[in-house]
N, C-alpha and C positions, 0 to 999 in steps of 0.2 A: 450312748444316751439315746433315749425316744426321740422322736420328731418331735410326739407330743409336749416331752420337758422342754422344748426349745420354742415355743410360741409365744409370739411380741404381739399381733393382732390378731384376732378372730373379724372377718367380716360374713355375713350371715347373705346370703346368694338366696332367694325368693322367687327364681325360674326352673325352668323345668317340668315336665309329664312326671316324673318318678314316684313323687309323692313323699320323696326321699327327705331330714333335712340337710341343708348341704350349705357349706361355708369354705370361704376361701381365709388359707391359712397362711403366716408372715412369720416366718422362725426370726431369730435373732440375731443369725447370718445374713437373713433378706431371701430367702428361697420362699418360693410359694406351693402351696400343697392344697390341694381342692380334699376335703373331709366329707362324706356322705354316711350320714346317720339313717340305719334304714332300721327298720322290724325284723323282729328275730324271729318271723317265721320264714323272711329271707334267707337266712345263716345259709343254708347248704346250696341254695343257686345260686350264692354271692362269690363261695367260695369255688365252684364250678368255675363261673364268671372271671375271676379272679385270678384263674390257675389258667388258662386260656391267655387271657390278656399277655399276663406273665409270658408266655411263649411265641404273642406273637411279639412284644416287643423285643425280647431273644434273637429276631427271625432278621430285626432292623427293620420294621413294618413305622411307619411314623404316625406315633399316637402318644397320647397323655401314657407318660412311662407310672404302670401299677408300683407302689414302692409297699404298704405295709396294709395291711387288713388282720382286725381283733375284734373282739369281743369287749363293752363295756356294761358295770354295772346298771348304769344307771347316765343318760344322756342327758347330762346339765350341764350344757354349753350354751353359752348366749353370742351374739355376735354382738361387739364392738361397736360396727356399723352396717349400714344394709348395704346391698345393690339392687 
């Protein structure tokens, strides 16, 4: 099953340079997953980005562990609540 089919709150994150938007996510388990909705003229230095990360957390490097990166239609997500 997705992360995505497993979410209980969306809270909507309002910091940041990126310009990204970005929410902190609550499955149904109680994990949390930080979500970064970017511009799809991003896609291909995301996925760069992304495939990096992947290897250095491979390495045991201590950082926010990359779990999944996609493509959506169409980003209507609201947050819940803010920070």
């Amino acid at each position: 099953m997705r992360i995505y089919d497993q979410i209980e709150r969306r809270i909507a994150i309002d910091k940041g340079w990126s310009g990204d938007r970005k929410f902190k996510l609550i499955t149904n388990q109680g994990e949390s997953y930080l979500l970064r909705i970017s511009p799809e003229e991003k896609w291909e230095r995301l996925l760069d980005s992304f495939s990096k990360m992947q290897w250095l957390a491979e390495q045991g490097i201590p950082m926010c562990r990359p779990v999944e990166i996609g493509r959506c239609e169409a980003a209507a997500i609201e947050g819940d609540e803010r920070t």
